[in-house]
C-alpha positions as YAML, in Angstrom:
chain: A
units: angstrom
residues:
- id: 1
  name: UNK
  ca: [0.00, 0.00, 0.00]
- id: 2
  name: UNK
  ca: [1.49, 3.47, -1.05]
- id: 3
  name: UNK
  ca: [1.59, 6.30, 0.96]
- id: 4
  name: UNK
  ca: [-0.46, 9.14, -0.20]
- id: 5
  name: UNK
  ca: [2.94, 11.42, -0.66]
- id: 6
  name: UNK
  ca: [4.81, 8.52, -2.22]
- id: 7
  name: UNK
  ca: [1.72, 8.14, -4.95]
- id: 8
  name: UNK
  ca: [2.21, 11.63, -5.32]
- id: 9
  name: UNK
  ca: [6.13, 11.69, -6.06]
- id: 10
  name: UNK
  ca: [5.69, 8.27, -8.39]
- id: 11
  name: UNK
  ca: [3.02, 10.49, -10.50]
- id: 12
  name: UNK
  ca: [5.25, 13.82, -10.76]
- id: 13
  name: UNK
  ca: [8.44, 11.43, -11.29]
- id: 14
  name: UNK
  ca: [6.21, 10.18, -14.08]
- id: 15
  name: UNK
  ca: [4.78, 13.19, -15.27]
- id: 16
  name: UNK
  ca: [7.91, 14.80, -15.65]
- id: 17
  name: UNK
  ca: [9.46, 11.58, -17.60]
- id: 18
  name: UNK
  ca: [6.54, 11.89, -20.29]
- id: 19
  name: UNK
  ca: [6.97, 15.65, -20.70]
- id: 20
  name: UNK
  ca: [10.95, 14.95, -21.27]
- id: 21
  name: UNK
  ca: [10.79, 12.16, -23.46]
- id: 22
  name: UNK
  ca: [7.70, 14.71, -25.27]
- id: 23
  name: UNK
  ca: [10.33, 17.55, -25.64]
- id: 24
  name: UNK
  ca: [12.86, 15.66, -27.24]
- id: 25
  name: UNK
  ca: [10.71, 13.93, -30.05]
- id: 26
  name: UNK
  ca: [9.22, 17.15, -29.90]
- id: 27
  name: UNK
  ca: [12.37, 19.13, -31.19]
- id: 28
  name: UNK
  ca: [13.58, 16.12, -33.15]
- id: 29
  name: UNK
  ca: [10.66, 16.89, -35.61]
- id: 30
  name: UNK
  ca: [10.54, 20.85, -35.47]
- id: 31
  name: UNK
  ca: [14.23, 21.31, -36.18]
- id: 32
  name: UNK
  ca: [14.19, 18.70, -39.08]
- id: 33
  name: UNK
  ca: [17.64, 18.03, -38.44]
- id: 34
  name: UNK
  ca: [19.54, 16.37, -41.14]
- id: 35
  name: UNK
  ca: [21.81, 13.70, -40.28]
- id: 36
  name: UNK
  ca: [25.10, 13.39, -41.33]
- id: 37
  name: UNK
  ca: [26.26, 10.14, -43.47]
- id: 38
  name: UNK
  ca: [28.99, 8.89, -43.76]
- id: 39
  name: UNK
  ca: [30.17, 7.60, -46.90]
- id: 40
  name: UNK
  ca: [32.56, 4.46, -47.85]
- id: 41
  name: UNK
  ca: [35.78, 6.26, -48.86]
- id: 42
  name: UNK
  ca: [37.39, 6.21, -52.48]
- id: 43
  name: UNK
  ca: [40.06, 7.69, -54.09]
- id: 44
  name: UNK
  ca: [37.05, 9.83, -56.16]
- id: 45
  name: UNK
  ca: [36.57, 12.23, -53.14]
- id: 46
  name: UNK
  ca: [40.05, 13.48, -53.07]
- id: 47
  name: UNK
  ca: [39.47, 15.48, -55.87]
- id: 48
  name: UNK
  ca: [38.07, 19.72, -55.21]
- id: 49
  name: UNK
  ca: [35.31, 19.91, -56.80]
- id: 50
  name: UNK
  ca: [31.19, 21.40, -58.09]
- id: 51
  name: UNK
  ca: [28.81, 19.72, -60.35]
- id: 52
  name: UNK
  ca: [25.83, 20.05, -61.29]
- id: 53
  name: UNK
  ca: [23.49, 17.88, -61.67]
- id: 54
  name: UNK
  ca: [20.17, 19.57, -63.09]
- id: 55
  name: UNK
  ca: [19.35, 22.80, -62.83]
- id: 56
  name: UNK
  ca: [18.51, 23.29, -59.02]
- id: 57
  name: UNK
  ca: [20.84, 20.55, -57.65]
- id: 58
  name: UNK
  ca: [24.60, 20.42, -57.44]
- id: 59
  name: UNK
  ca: [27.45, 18.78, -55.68]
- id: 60
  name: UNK
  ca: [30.54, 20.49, -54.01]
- id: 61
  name: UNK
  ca: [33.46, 17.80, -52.89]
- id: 62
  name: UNK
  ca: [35.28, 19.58, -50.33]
- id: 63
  name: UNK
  ca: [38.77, 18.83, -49.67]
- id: 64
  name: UNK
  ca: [40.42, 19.60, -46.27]
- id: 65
  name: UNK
  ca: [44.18, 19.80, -45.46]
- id: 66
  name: UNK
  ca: [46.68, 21.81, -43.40]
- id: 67
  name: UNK
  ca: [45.23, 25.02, -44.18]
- id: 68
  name: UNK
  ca: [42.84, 25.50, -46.90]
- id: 69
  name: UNK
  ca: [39.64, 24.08, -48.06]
- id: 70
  name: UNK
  ca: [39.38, 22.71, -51.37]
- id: 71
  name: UNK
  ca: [37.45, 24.60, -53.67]
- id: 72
  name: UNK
  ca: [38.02, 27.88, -51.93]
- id: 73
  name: UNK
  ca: [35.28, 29.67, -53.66]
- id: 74
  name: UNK
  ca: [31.97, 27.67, -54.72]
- id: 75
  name: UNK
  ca: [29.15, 29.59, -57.17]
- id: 76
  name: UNK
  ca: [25.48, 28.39, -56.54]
- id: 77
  name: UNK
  ca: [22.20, 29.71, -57.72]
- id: 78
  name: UNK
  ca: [19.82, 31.22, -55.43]
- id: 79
  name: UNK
  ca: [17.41, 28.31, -54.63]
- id: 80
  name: UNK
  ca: [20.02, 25.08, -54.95]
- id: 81
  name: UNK
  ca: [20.07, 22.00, -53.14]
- id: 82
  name: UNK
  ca: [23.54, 21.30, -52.05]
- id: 83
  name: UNK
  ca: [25.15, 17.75, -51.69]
- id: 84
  name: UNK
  ca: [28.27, 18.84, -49.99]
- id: 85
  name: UNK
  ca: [30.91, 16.22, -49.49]
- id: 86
  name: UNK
  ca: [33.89, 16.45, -46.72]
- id: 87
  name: UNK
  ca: [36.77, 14.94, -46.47]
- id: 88
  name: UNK
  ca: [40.45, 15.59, -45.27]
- id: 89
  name: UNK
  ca: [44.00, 14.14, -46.87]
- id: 90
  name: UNK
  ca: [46.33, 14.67, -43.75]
- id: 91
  name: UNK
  ca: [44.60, 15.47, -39.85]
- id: 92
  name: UNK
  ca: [41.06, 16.14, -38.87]
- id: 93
  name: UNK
  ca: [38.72, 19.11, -39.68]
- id: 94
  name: UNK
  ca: [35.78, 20.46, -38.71]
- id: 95
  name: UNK
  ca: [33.76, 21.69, -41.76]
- id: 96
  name: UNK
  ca: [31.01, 24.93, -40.57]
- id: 97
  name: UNK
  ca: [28.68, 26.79, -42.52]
- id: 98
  name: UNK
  ca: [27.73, 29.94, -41.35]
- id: 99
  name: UNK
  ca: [23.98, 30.06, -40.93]
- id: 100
  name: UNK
  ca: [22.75, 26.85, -42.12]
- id: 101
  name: UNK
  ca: [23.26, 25.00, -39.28]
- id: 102
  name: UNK
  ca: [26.04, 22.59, -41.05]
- id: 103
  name: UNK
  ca: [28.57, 21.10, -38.91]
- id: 104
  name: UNK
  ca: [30.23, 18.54, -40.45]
- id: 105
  name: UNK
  ca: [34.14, 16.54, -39.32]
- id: 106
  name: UNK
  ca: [36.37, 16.13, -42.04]
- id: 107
  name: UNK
  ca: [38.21, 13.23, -41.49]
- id: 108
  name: UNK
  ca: [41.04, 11.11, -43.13]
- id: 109
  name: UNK
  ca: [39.50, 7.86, -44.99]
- id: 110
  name: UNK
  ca: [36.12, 9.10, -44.56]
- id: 111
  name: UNK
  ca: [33.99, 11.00, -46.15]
- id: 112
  name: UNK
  ca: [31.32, 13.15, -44.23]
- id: 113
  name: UNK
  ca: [27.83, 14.03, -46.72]
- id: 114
  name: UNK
  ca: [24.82, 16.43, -45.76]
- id: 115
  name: UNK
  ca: [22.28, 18.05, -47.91]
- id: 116
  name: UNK
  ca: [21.62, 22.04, -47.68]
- id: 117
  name: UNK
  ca: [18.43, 24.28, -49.84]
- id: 118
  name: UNK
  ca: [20.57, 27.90, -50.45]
- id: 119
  name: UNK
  ca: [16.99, 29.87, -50.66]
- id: 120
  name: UNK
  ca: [18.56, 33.22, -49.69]
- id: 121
  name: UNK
  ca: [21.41, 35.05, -52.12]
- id: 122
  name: UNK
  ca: [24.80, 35.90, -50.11]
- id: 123
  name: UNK
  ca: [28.06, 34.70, -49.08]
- id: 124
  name: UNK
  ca: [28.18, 31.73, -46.73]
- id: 125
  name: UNK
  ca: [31.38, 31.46, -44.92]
- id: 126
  name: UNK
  ca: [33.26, 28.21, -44.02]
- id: 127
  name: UNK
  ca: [35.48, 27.58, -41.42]
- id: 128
  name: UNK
  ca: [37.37, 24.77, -39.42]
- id: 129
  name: UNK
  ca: [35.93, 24.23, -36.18]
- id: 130
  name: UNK
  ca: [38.36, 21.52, -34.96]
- id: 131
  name: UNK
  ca: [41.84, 22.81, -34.54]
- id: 132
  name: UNK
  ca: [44.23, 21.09, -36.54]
- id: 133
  name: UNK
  ca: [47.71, 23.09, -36.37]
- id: 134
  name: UNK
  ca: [49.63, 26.05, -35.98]
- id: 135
  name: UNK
  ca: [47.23, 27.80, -39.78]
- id: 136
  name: UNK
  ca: [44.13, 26.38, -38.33]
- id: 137
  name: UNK
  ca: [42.83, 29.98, -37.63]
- id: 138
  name: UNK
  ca: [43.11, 30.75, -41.69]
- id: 139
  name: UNK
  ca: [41.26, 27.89, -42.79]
- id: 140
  name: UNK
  ca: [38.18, 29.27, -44.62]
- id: 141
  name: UNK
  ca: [36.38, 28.75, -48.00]
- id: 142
  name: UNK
  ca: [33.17, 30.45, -49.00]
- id: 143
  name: UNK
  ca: [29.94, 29.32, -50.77]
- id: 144
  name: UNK
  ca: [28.60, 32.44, -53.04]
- id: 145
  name: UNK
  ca: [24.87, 31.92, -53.85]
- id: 146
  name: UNK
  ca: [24.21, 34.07, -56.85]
- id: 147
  name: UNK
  ca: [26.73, 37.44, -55.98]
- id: 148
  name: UNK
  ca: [28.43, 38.52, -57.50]
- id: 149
  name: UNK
  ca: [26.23, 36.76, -60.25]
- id: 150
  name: UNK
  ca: [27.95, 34.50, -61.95]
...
């Protein structure tokens, strides 16, 4: 037989169980986070750089390594959907797009992949997140979504 104040804790423990395990399936589907894959690695994804594959959708094979991003500068149309692939040919790298919540690890034999919709023009800055030497703080490559028009 339970105690009137242990029924009560059991029911708030409970309560507040539900309500957590709510919240996180609840921000699971607002955010619409995209998972990262990861890819088998090949010798194909050590090679910089964009194609296109129809008219809205293109693919940008980044390549990491001590201190630049490979292609530095990417052109995109204004509405695109992105396959951007990561990798790295010496330590690891972090791979981070300014406002498009991309966050990606660039590491050697393996190759990181996440999909991003460019919907607004302007110039998206990347940078290494994951310090990887002595030039880490100049490691930076930009995505340019239709400026200068190109």
């Amino acid at each position: 037989m339970l105690d009137r104040y242990e029924r009560n804790v059991i029911i708030t423990a409970l309560t507040v169980s539900a309500l957590f395990i709510f919240s996180i399936f609840y921000a699971l589907g607002a955010k619409r986070q995209d998972v990262t894959e990861c890819l088998p690695y090949n010798k194909t994804y050590e090679t910089a750089r964009v194609e296109q594959i129809d008219g809205r959708t293109y693919q940008i094979f980044y390549v990491a390594r001590m201190w630049n991003f490979e292609p530095a500068i990417s052109y995109i149309p204004v509405g695109s959907e992105v396959d951007l692939f990561v990798t790295s040919l010496d330590v690891v790298h972090g791979f981070n797009v300014f406002d498009k919540n991309v966050n990606l690890m660039a590491v050697p034999g393996g190759v990181s992949k996440t999909t991003v919709k460019f919907t607004e023009p302007g110039v998206y800055k990347i940078v290494c997140h994951e310090f990887c030497g002595t030039g880490h703080q100049n490691m930076e490559a930009e995505i340019i979504v239709n400026y200068p028009r190109k």
